[in-house]
C-alpha positions, -999 to 999 in steps of 0.1 A, spaced: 0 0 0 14 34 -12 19 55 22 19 91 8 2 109 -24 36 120 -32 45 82 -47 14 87 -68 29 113 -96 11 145 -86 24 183 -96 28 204 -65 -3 225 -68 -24 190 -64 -5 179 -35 -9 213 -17 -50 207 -22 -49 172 -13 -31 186 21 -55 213 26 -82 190 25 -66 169 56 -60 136 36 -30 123 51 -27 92 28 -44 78 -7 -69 50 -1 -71 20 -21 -84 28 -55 -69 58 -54 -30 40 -53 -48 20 -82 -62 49 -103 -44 75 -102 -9 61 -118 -32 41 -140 -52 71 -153 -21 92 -154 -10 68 -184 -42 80 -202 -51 38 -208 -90 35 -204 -97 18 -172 -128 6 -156 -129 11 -117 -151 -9 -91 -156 13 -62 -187 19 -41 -192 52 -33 -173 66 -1 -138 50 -16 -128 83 -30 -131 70 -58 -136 110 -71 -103 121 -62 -94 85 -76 -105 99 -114 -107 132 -103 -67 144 -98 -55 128 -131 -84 145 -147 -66 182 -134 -37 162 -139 -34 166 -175 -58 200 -179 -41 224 -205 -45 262 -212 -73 267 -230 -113 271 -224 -128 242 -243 -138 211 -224 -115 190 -219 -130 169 -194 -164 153 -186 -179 133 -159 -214 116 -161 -235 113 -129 -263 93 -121 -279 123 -99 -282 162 -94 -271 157 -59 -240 139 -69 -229 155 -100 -229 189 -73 -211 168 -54 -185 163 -75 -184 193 -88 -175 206 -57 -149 180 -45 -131 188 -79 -131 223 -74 -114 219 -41 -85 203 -54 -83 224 -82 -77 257 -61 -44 258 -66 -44 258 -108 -50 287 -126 -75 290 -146 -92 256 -143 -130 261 -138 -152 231 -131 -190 233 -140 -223 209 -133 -248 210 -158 -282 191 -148 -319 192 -153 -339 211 -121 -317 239 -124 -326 273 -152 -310 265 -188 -300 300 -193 -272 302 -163 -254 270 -174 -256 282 -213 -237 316 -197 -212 295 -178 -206 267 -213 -199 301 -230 -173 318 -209 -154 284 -210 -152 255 -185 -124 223 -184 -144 204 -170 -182 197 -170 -196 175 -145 -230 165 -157 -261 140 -154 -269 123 -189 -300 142 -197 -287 172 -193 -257 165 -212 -275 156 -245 -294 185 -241 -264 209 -249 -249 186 -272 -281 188 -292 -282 226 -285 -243 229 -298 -236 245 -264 -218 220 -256 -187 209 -277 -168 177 -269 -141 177 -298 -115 189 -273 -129 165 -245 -95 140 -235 -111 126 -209 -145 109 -205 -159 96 -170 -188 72 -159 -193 77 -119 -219 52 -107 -226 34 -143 -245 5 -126 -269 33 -117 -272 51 -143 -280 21 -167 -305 7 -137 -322 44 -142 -327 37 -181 -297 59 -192 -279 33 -215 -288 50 -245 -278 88 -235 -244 74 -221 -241 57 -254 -249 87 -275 -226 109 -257 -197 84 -260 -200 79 -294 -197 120 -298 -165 120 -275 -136 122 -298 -125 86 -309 -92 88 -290 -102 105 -260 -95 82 -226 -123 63 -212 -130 58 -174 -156 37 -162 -167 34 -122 -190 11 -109 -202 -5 -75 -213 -37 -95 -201 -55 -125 -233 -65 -143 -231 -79 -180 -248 -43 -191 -220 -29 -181 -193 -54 -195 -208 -47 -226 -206 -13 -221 -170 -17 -218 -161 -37 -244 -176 -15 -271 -163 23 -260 -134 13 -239 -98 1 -255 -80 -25 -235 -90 -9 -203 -69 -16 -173 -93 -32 -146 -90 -15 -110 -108 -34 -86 -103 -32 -50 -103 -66 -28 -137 -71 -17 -125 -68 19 -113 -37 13 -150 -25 6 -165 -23 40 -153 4 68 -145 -15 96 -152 13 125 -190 7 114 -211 -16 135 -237 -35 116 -267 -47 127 -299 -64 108 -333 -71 125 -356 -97 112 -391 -83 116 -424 -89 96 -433 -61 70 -461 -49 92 -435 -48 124 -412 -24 109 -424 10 117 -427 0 155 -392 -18 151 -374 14 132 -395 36 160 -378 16 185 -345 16 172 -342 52 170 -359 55 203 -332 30 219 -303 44 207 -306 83 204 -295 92 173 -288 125 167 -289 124 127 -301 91 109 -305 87 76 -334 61 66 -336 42 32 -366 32 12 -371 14 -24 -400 37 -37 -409 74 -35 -445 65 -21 -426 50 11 -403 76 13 -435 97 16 -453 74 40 -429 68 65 -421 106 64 -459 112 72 -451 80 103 -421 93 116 -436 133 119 -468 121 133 -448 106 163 -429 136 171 -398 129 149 -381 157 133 -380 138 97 -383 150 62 -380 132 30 -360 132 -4 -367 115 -39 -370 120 -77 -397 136 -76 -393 166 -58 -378 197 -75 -345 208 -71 -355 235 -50 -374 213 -27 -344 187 -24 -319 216 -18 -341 228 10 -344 195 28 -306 189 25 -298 220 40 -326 210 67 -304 178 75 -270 194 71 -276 224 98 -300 200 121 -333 214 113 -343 179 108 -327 146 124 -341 118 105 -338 122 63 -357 93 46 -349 87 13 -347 64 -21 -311 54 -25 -313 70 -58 -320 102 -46 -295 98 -17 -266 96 -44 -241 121 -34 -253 132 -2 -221 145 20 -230 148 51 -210 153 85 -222 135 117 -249 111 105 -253 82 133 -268 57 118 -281 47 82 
């Protein structure tokens, strides 16, 4: 295991950021990625999220930025919430390089400001599919200088019916651009994927062990579907969490258990694909400054949520 970021081939000005933000050493698929990406060999990652797996992609990316105000760089994302995300993680460790300005681009958010930020220039968009194809289509966005192409979260975006855009959007990246691929799962959608836009891709896959953070405690409950409001009430009575984030499969029990958990005095609010962006941004800023304490959520819609201080999930 590589000790120090300073094994891993990065300019000064990338170092300093990486310090600033208090990592003190690269984790695992980042001592995979970033010499492997530094190459410029197309690579496919597997990496759940919370690996930093965006540094991981995201230094080589500023790596290799050159002067200039095309886009050279763009990242897909599943989700509004994450591509922000990364938007913002990027943007961090770019504060020491000139001139490098990172932009998201995604549905939810007015047309007209992102067309004003395409055309005063931007290395790097950060985007979610829709979106994307929207400004190709438009010609407001421009991927002829693009050197670097990035999937964050494939498996979900081709669970969320995106296969198409991603593949439309490849096949207008420039033919000999680098192709990066990250994914949580290896499903045969996304083999295929691989084997028709990515050359001889260097596989980067972190030991299954390695996937888990120990410091967690994990516990699972067997209760009858009828028993688990009462059990979760119980839980969160029991242990007195201060901030708990709560999963669900579908919107409509996102909104149901929200309804539960106010009706018994629970501070809770919740978050899914159907709320607009102004509603979502609200409720995260709810949870992040503690005007809330329970966030329930689809996992979807949870992509990309960075939050300090959560107890329990």
């Amino acid at each position: 295991m590589t000790a120090s970021f300073t094994e891993l081939g990065l300019s000064q000005e990338l170092l300093k950021a990486v310090e600033d933000l208090g990592f003190e050493e690269p984790s695992p698929i980042q001592v995979l990625a970033i010499p492997a990406l530094l190459t410029g060999k197309d690579a496919v990652g597997q990496a759940q999220t919370g690996t930093g797996k965006t540094a991981a992609f995201g230094l080589p990316i500023l790596e290799k930025l050159t002067s200039g105000k095309g886009v050279q760089a763009l990242v897909l994302c599943p989700t509004r919430e994450l591509a922000i995300q990364v938007s913002e993680e990027l943007s961090k460790l770019a504060v020491h390089k000139r001139g490098v300005s990172v932009l998201p681009i995604y549905g939810g958010q007015p047309i007209e400001r992102q067309l004003r930020a395409l055309a005063k220039g931007a290395q790097v968009v950060v985007g979610t599919p829709g979106r994307v194809i929207d400004h190709l289509q438009r010609g407001t966005l421009r991927l002829g200088d693009a050197r670097i192409v990035v999937l964050d979260e494939a498996d979900e975006m081709l669970d969320m019916g995106f296969r198409e855009d991603i593949e439309l959007i490849l096949e207008q990246s420039p033919a000999d651009c680098q192709r990066v691929l990250f994914s949580a799962t290896m499903p045969q959608p996304i083999r295929e994927l691989s084997k028709r836009f990515l050359r001889e891709p260097e596989m980067l896959t972190i030991a299954h062990k390695m996937l888990t953070v120990p410091a967690i405690e994990q516990v699972y409950y067997e209760v009858r579907p009828y028993q688990k409001m009462d059990a979760l009430c119980r839980v969160l009575d029991s242990q007195g969490f201060r901030k708990a984030l709560v999963f669900c499969a579908t919107k409509r029990s996102v909104d149901e258990i929200t309804v539960h958990l106010q009706q018994r005095g629970y501070q809770a609010d919740g978050l899914h694909g159907d709320m607009n962006q102004t509603q979502r941004d609200r409720v995260m800023n709810r949870f992040r400054t503690d005007g809330i304490e329970i966030l329930v959520a689809t996992d979807v819609a949870a992509r990309g949520i960075d939050v300090d201080d959560v107890d329990a999930v």
